[in-house]
C-alpha positions in Angstrom: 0.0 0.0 0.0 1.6 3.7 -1.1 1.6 6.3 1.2 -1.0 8.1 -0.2 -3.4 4.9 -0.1 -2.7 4.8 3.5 -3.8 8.7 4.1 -6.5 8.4 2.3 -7.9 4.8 3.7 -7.3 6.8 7.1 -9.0 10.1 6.7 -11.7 8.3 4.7 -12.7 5.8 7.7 -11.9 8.7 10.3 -14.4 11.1 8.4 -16.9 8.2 7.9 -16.9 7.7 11.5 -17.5 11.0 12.5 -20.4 10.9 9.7 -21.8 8.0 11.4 -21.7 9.8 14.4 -23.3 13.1 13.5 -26.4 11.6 12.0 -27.3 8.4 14.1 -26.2 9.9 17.7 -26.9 13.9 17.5 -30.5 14.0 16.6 -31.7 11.6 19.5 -29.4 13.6 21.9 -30.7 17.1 20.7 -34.1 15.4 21.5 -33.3 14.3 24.9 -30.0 16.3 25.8 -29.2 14.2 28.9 -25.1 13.5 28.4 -25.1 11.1 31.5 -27.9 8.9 30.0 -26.4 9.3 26.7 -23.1 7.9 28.0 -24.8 5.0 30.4 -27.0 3.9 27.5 -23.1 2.6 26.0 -23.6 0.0 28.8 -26.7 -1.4 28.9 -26.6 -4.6 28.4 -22.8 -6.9 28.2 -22.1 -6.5 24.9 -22.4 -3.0 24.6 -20.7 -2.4 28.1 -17.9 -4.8 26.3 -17.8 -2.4 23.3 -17.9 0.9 25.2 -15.3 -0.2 27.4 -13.0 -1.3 24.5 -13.5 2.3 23.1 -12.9 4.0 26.7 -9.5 1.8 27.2 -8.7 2.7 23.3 -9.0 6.3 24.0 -6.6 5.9 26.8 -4.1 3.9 25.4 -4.3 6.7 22.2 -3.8 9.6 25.3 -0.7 7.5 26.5 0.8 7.4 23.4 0.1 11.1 22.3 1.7 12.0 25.3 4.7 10.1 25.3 5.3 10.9 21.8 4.6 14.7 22.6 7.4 14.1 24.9 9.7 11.9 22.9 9.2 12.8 19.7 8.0 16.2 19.6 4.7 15.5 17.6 2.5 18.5 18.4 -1.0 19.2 18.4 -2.3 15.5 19.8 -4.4 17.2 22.2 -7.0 18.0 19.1 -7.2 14.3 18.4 -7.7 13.5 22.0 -10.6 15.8 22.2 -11.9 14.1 18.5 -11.4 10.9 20.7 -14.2 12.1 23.0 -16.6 13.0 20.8 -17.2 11.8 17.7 -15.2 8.9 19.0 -11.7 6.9 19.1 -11.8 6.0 15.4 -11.9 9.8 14.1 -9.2 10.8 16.6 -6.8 8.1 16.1 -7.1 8.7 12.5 -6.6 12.4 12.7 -3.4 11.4 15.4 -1.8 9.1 12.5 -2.2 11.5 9.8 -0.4 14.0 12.1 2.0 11.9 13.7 2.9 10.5 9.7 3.1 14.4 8.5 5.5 15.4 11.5 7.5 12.5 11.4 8.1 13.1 7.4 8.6 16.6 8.2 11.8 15.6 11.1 13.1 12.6 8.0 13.6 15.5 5.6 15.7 17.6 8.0 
């Protein structure tokens, strides 16, 4: 797979996500604004607890990283796709965190 494949697989699920997100999770929470029942509803029965926790234990494992590579590496602005993590969700931050992470890291090669 090219490079350019690669971004554009990325961006493409990340966006499609966050898509998914915006029209099958906004509308019923503009109707019934409640963010704690929003977030509980993830855990209603054992296999979406099982799938909400995956997500909540991805997010973290993506926060760990950001910051260690903020640290290590230098990669800056991870904070955005840790807040993208949040809301849409994991799979439109961690494709935004890639995207940067592959762009900075291109950008430190070429020095």
């Amino acid at each position: 797979m090219s490079q350019r494949t690669f971004q554009i697989c990325i961006a493409a699920l990340g966006i499609g996500f966050a898509l998914y997100f915006f029209v099958n999770v906004l509308p019923p929470l503009i109707a019934d604004p409640d963010i704690m029942d929003a977030l509980a509803a993830g855990f209603v029965n054992p296999y979406a607890a099982g799938y909400s926790t995956d997500a909540v234990l991805c997010w973290m494992i993506l926060a760990v990283w950001v910051i260690y590579e903020a640290r290590q590496l230098k990669i800056r602005h991870g904070w955005i796709a840790l807040l993208l993590g949040l809301a849409p969700g994991v799979a439109t931050g961690f494709a935004l965190y890639l995207l940067l992470r592959q762009r900075q890291l291109k950008e430190v090669r070429a020095q």
